[in-house]
BAZA-32657 format. One record per residue (C-alpha): residue number from 0; x, y, z. Coordinates in nm, 3 decimals, m for minus. Example, Ala and Ser with C-alpha at 12.3 -4.5 7.8 and 13.67 -1.06 7.14 Angstrom:
<rs>
0/1.230/m0.450/0.780
1/1.367/m0.106/0.714
</rs>
This chain:
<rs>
0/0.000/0.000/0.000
1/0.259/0.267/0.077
2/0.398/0.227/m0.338
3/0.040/0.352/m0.379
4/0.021/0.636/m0.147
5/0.352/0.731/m0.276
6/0.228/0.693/m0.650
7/m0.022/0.958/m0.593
8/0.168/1.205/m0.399
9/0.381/1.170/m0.677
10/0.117/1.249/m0.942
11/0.022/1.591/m0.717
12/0.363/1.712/m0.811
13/0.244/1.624/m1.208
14/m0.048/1.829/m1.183
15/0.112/2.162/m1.246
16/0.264/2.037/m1.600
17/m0.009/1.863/m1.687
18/0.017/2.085/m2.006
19/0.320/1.890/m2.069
20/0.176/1.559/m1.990
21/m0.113/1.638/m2.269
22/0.124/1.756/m2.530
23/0.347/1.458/m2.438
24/0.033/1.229/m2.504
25/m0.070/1.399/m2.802
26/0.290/1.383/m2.974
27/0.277/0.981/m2.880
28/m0.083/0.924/m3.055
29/0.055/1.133/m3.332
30/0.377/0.944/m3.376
31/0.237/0.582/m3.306
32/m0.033/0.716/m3.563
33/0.258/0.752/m3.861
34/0.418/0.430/m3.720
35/0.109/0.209/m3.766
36/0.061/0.335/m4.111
37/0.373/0.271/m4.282
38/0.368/m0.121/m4.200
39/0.013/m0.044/m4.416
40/0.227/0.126/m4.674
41/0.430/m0.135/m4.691
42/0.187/m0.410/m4.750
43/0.067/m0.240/m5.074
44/0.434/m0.157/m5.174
45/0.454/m0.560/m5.150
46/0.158/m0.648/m5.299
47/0.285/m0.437/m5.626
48/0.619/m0.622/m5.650
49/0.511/m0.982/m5.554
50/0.488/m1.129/m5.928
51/0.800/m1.205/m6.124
52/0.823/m0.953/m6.387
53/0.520/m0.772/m6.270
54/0.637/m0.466/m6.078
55/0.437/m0.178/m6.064
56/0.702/0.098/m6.041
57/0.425/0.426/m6.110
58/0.240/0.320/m5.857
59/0.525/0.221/m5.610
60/0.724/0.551/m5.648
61/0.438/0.762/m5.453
62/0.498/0.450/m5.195
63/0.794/0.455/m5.118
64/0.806/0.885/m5.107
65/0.473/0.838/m4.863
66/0.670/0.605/m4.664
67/0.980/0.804/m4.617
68/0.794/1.130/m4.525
69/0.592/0.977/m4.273
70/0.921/0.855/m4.136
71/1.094/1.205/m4.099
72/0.734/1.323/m3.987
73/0.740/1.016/m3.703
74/1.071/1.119/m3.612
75/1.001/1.514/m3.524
76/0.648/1.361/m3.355
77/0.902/1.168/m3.129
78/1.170/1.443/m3.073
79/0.900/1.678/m2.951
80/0.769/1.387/m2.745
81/1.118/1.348/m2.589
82/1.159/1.700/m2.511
83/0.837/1.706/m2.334
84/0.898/1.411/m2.141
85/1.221/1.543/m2.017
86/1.131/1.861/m1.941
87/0.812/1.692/m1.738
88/1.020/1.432/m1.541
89/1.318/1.712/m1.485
90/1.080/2.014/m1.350
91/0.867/1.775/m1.126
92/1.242/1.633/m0.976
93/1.333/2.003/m0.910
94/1.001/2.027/m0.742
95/1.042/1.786/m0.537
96/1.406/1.861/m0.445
97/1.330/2.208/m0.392
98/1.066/2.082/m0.114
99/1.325/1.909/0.010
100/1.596/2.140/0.055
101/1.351/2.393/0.164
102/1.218/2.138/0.458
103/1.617/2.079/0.559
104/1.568/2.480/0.676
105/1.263/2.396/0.894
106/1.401/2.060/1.039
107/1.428/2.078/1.426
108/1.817/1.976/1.536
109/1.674/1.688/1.684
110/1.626/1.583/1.375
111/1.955/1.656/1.192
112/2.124/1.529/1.501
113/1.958/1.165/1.483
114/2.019/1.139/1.131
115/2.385/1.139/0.959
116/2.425/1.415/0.662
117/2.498/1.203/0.417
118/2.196/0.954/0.451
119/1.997/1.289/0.435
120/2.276/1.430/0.106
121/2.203/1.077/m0.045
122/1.790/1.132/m0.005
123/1.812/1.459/m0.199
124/2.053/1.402/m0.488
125/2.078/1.027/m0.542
126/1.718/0.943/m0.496
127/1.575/1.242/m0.651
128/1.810/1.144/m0.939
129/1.660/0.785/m0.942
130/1.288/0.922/m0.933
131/1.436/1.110/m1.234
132/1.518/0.834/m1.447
133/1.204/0.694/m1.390
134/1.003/0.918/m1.418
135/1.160/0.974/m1.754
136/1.126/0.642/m1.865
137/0.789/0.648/m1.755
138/0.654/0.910/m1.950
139/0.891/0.782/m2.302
140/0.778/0.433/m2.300
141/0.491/0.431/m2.083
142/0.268/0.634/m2.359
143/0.391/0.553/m2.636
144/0.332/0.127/m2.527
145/m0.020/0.222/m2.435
146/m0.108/0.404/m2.710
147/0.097/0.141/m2.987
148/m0.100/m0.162/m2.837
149/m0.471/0.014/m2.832
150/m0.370/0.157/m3.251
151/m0.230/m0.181/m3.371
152/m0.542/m0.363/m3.228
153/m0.733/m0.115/m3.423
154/m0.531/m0.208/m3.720
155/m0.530/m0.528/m3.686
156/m0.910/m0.590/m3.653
157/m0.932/m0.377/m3.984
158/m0.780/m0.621/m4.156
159/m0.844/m0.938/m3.956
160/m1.022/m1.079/m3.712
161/m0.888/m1.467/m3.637
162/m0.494/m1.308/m3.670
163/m0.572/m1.075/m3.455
164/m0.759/m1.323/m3.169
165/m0.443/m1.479/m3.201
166/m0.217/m1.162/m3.140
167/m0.445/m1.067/m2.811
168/m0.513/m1.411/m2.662
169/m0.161/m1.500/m2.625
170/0.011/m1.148/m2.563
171/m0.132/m1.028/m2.230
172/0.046/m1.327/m2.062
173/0.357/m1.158/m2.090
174/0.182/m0.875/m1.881
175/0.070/m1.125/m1.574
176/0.444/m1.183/m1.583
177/0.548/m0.863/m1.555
178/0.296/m0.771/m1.296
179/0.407/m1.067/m1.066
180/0.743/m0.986/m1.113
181/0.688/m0.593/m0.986
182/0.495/m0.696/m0.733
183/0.783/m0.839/m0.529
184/1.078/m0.593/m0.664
185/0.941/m0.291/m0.490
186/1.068/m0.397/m0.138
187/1.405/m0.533/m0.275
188/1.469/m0.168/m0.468
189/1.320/m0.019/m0.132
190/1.659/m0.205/0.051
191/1.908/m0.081/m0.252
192/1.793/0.260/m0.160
193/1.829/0.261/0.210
194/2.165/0.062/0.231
195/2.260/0.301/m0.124
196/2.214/0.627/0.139
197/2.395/0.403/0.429
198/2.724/0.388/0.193
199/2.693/0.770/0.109
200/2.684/0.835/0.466
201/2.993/0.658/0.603
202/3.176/0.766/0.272
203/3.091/1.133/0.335
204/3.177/1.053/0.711
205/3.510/0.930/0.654
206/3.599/1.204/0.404
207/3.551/1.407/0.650
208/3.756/1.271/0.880
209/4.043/1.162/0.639
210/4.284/1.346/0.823
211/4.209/1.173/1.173
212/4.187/0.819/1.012
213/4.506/0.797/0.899
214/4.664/0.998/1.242
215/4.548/0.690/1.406
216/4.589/0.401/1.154
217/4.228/0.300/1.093
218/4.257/0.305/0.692
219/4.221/m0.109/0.709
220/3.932/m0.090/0.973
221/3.723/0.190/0.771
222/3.784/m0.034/0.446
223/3.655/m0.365/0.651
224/3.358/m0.142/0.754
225/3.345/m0.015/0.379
226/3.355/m0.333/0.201
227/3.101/m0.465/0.468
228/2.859/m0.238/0.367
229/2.940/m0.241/m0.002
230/2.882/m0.605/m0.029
231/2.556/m0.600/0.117
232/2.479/m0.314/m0.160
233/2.605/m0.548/m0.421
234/2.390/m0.869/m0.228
235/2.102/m0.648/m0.255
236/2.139/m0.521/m0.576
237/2.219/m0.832/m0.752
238/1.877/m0.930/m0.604
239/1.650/m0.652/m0.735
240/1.817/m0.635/m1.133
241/1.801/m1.029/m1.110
242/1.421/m1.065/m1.044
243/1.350/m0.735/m1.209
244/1.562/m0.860/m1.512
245/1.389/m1.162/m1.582
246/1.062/m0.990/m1.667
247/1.232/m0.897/m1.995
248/1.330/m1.270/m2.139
249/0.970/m1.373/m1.971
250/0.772/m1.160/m2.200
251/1.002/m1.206/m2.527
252/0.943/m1.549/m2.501
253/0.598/m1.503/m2.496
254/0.604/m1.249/m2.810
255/0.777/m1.501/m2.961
256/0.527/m1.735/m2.975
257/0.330/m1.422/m3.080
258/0.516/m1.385/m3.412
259/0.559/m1.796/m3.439
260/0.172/m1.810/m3.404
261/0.048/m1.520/m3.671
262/0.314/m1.656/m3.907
263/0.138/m2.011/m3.894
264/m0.180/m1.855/m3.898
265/m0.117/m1.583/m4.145
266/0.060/m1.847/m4.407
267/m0.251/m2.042/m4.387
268/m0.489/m1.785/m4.442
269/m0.249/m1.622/m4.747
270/m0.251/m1.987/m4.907
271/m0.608/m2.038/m4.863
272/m0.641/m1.689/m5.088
273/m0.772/m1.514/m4.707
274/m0.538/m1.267/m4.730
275/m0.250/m1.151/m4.956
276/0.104/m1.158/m4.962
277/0.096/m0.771/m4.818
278/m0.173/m0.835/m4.534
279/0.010/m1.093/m4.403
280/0.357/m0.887/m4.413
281/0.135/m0.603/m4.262
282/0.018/m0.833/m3.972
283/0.375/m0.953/m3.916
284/0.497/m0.627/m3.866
285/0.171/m0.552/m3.628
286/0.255/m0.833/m3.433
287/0.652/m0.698/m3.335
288/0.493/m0.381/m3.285
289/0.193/m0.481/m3.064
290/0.423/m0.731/m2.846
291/0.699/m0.458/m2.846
292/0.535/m0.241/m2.594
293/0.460/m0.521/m2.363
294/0.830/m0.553/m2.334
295/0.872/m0.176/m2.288
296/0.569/m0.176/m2.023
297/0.726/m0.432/m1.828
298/1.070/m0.308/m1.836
299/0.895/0.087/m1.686
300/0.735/m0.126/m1.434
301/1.069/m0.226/m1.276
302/1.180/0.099/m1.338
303/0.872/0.231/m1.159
304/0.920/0.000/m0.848
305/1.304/0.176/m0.821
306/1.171/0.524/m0.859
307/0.871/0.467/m0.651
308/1.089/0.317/m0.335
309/1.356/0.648/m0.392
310/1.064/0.886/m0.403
311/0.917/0.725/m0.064
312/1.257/0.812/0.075
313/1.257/1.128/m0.033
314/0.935/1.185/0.039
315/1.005/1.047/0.421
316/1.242/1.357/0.431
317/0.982/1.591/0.341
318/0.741/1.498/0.576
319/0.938/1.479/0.863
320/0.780/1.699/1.120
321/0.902/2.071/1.132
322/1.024/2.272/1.401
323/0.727/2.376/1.572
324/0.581/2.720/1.406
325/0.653/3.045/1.568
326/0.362/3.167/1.788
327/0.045/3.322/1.556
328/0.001/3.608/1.813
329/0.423/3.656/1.860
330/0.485/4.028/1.736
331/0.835/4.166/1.615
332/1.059/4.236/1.887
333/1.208/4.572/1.891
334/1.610/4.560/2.019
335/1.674/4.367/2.309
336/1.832/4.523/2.641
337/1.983/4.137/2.726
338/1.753/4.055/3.050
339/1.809/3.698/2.987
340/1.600/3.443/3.282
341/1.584/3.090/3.328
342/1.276/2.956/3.585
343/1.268/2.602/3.677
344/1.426/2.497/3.316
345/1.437/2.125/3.289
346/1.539/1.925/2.981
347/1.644/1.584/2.828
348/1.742/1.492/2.470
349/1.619/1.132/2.584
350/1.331/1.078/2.814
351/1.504/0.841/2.976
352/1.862/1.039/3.000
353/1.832/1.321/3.270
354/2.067/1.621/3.193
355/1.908/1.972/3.302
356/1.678/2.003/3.588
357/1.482/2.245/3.767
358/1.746/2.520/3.641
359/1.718/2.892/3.759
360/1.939/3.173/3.622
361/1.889/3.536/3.619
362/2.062/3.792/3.400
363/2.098/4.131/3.373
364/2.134/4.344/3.077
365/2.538/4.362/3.008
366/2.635/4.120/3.272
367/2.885/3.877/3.094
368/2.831/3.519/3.226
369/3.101/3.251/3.244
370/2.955/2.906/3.208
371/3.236/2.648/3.310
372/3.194/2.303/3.477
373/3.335/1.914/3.356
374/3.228/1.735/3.006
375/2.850/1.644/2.940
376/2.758/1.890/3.260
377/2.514/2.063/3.011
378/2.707/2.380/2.891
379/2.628/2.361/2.535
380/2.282/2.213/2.572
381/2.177/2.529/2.792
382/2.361/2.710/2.487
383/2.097/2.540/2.251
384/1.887/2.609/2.458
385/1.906/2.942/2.474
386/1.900/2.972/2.107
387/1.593/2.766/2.113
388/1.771/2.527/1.879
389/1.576/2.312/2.139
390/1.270/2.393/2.311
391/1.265/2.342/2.723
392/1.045/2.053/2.843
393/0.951/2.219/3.144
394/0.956/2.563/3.313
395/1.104/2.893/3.111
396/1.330/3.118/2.936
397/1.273/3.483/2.885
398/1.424/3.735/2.771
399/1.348/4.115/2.875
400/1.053/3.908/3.017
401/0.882/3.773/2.749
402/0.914/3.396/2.698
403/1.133/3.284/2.410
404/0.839/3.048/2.284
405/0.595/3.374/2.224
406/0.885/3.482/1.960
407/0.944/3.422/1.658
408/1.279/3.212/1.636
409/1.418/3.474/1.357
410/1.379/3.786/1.617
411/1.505/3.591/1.919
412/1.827/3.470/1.694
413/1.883/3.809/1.548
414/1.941/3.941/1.882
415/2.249/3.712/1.954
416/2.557/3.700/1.800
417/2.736/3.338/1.842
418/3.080/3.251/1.775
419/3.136/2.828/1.795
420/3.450/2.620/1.857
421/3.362/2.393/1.581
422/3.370/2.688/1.265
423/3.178/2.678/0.979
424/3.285/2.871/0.649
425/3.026/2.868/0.334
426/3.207/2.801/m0.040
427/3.218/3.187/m0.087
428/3.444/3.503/m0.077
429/3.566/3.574/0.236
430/3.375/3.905/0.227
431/3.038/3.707/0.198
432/3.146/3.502/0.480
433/3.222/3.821/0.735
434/2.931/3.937/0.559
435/2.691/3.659/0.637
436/2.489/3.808/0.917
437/2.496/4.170/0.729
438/2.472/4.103/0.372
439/2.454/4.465/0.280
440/2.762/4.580/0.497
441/3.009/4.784/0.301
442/3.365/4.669/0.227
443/3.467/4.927/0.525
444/3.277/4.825/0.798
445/3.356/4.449/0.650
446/3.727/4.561/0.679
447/3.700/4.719/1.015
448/3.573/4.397/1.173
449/3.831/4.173/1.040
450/4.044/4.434/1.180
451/3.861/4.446/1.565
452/3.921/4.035/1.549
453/4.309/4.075/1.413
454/4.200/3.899/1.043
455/4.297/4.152/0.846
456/4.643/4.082/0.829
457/4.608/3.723/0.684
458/4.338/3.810/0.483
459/4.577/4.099/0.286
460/4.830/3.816/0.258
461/4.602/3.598/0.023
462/4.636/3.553/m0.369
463/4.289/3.769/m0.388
464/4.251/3.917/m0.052
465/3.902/3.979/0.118
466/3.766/3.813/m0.267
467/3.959/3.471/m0.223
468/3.674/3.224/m0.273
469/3.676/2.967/0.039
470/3.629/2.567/m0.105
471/3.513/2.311/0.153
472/3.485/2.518/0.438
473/3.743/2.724/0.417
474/4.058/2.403/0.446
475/4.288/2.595/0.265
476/4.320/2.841/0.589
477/4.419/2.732/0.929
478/4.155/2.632/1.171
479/4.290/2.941/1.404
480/4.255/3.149/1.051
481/3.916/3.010/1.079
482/3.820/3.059/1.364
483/3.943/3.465/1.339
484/3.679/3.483/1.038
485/3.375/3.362/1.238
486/3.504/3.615/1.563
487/3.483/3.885/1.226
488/3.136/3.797/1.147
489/2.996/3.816/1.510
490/3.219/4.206/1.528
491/3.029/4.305/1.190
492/2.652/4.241/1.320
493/2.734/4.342/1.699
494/2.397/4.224/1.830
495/2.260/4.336/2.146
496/2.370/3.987/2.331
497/2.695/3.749/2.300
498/2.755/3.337/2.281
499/3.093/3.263/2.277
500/3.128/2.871/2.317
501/3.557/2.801/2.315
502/3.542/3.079/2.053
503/3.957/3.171/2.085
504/4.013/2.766/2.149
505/4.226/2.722/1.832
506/4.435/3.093/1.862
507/4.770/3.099/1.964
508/4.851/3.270/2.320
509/4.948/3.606/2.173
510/4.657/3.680/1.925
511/4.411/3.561/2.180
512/4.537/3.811/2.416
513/4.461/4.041/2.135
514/4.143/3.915/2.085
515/3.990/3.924/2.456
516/4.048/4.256/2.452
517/3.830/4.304/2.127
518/3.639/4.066/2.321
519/3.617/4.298/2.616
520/3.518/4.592/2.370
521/3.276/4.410/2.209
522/3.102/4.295/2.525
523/3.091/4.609/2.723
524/2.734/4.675/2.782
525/2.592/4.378/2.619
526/2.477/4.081/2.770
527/2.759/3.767/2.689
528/2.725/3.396/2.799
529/3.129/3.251/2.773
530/3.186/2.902/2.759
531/3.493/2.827/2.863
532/3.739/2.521/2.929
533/4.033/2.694/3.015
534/3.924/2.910/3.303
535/4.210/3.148/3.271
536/4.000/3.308/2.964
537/3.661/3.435/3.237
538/3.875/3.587/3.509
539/3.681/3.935/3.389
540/3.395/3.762/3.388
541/3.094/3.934/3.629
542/2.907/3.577/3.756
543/3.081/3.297/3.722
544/2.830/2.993/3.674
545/3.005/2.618/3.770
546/2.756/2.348/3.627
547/2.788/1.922/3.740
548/2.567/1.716/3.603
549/2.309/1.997/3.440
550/2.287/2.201/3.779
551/2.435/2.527/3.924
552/2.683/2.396/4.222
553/2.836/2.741/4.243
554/2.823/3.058/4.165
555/3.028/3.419/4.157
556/3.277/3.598/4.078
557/3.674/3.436/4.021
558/3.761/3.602/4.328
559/3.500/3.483/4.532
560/3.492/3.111/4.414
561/3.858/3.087/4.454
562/3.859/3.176/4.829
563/3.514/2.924/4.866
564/3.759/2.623/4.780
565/3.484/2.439/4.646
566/3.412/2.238/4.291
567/3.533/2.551/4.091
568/3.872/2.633/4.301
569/3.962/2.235/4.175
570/3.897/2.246/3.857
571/4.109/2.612/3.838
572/4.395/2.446/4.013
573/4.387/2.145/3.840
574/4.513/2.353/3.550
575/4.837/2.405/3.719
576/4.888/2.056/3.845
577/5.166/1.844/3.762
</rs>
């Protein structure tokens, strides 16, 4: 039942080039018109040459000039046809693609972080380009086979009726094949497809990490794991072109005895005076051409099953549920003074793995907030949360005293400027990329930023300077170099509150000293939450919050946690240990 459901969401994205689909249809009956009537043509052309020394050449001249201008007319009919057809199958693939891509924006991180990107890379490219070929095939074969077998049995009962009970008795067989092949390929295509997007994603997981492979020596174990999953992608390929394959012999075996049977038949009938010599070259050529399409049909229906179990994938990926939409009655928030509060807030990425509860916080505007504390205490999770990457399952986060869920996510993000450990570059210039959160910055104020963050001095040193175009996220520059680019960014769009998660963790001693105290600019009188690991970098810091196991154990200033001697005084010392 779901290839069903899926054939007829698939038809919805037809609809609008249906125009298309008629002229496509149109072109088909036109062309499979033409194609019908030379075999006619031919049969008189026969009957005028099939006497010894009894040729008619006047009247086989205009034949044989009929014949070869329906031809060229047959051809054109099936060019335009093709052109349709492609532009059909390639416009309702962009559709669908474009849903997709567009749904990727709206996906809640929950999803993106339960899925691996290149299961979801193979969903949008590789199966959209399998619906593709299908779809193309489809519409080529698919008409024209339909409308060849309903015109030749309207030729064929023209001229006669026992040939042609012959012809349709014996032909449809080869269709109960095909249909209890296709029956049972759909779930073995629906495997190639899902273990297809398994092998994208560890190949685009382990290009990604080529570096770190070979630092450690795992080339043999990620080829072990590679060839593991590769030969269960051959196993079940193999499988689905075997079963689908044999639908092809099947119903040329049984066209075959087609031909074998209107031959017998046809002979008979010629010697018995029935028919003449043409008819029964007529009906011979009827009979290729009315099996022919079976073989087509049959060969689209495997094709179908393939594109029908990629566009179920695809179509998976676009009805995965959205983030959930922004508050109907949420109006546009003016500029923020940073009153940032957090009542009771509890929240789990699992239900049944506890990590933030019953957390209280309370911010005031241009207060900068350390957040510091062991791995997996729940810094960066009260990070996302603040973002409202994730929504809190219980209890509240405000901000100037509104709750972040009454906002819309756009106004709440726009108000915080965020600079990661992990970077993230787009293939662009490197003035887009400063540029990214203020598209319509001039080069100045671009240049002025990348000065504040101490970029501007590598940046000069490059072939093309602020226009060298990054490739794969920037790899060409250092991941310090990096890092300085996204600091730029945040310094161009100065928003009203700060996130810096480890954002100098890959600068060297001496340009981060440089940069805290653009840092220290930056932040003066806005509201900044600092992640930190080495706890050297928040000594400025005005609260100091120490977080084990998603609560607040301490809290205050360096001074005053130091002399406490508590959690935070031995995890500062323990930087200085031997």
């Amino acid at each position: 039942m779901r290839h069903k459901s899926t054939l007829r969401r698939l038809l919805r994205y037809l609809r609008p080039y249906g125009f298309l689909a008629a002229a496509s249809l149109v072109l088909a009956a036109a062309a499979v018109a033409m194609t019908l009537y030379i075999p006619i043509l031919t049969g008189d052309a026969v009957d005028l040459i099939v006497e010894r020394g009894q040729v008619d050449f006047e009247a086989l001249r205009p034949l044989l000039v009929r014949i070869a201008a329906v031809a060229a007319l047959t051809g054109a009919a099936q060019w335009l046809m093709n052109l349709c057809n492609n532009r059909l199958a390639l416009c309702t693939v962009r559709d669908i693609r474009a849903a997709a891509f567009r749904k990727l924006q709206v996906l809640p991180m929950a999803y993106l972080d339960s899925h691996s990107s290149g299961e979801t890379v193979s969903r949008v490219i590789a199966d959209a380009d399998q619906l593709s070929d299908g779809l193309l095939m489809g519409f080529t074969q698919l008409f024209t086979g339909v409308i060849t077998i309903a015109g030749t049995f309207g030729f064929m009962l023209s001229v006669n009726l026992s040939i042609t009970l012959v012809v349709v008795l014996v032909t449809p067989v080869s269709l109960l094949v095909a249909a209890f092949i296709a029956r049972r390929t759909y779930a073995m295509f629906s495997l190639q497809s899902q273990t297809r997007g398994e092998q994208t994603a560890l190949i685009d997981e382990m290009i990604g990490g080529q570096k770190l492979v070979q630092a450690f020596g795992q080339e043999a174990a990620v080829l072990e794991r590679f060839d593991e999953v590769n030969e269960r992608l051959r196993s079940c390929s193999l499988r689905a072109i075997f079963f689908s394959s044999i639908t092809n012999p099947a119903t040329r075996f049984v066209n075959g005895l087609v031909y074998a049977g209107v031959g017998v038949v046809g002979a008979l009938l010629a010697m018995r005076g029935g028919i003449s010599v043409g008819q029964l070259t007529c009906f011979l050529s009827y009979a290729n051409q009315f099996t022919k399409p079976f073989n087509e049909i049959s060969g689209v229906v495997t094709e179908l099953q393939n594109a029908l179990a990629c566009a179920g994938r695809v179509f998976d990926l676009i009805d995965a549920p959205p983030e959930p939409a922004d508050d109907p009655a949420a109006k546009p928030m003016g500029d923020f003074r940073g009153a940032v509060s957090l009542e009771r807030v509890s929240f789990a990425y699992t239900p049944e793995q506890r990590l933030i509860e019953d957390f209280c916080l309370s911010v005031r505007p241009g207060q900068r907030v350390a957040i510091v504390g062991p791995t997996g205490c729940g810094k960066t999770t009260l990070i996302n949360l603040l973002m409202r990457f994730y929504d809190v399952r219980a209890g509240a986060i405000r901000v100037d005293g509104t709750d972040i869920r009454a906002m819309r996510r756009a106004d709440l993000r726009a108000g915080y400027g965020m600079v990661l450990q992990d970077t993230w570059l787009k293939s662009a210039t490197i003035r887009e990329n400063i540029a990214m959160g203020r598209p319509d910055a001039s080069d100045a104020e671009i240049e002025a930023a990348a000065r504040q963050a101490h970029a501007h001095s590598f940046i000069r040193r490059l072939p093309q300077g602020y226009d060298t175009v990054l490739q794969n996220g920037g790899e060409s520059l250092s991941q310090g170099q990096r890092q300085l680019l996204c600091i730029a960014r945040v310094m161009l769009c100065l928003p009203p509150m700060l996130i810096l998660d480890e954002a100098t963790s890959s600068i060297d001693t001496r340009t981060e000293a440089r940069i805290q105290s653009a840092f220290a600019a930056m932040m003066e009188g806005r509201t900044s939450f600092i992640v930190a690991h080495r706890l050297s970098t928040i000594r400025e810091a005005d609260v100091i919050l120490v977080m084990r196991d998603g609560r607040v154990v301490e809290q205050g200033s360096h001074a005053q946690l130091l002399a406490q001697g508590g959690f935070y005084a031995a995890l500062y010392n323990s930087q200085f240990a031997p």
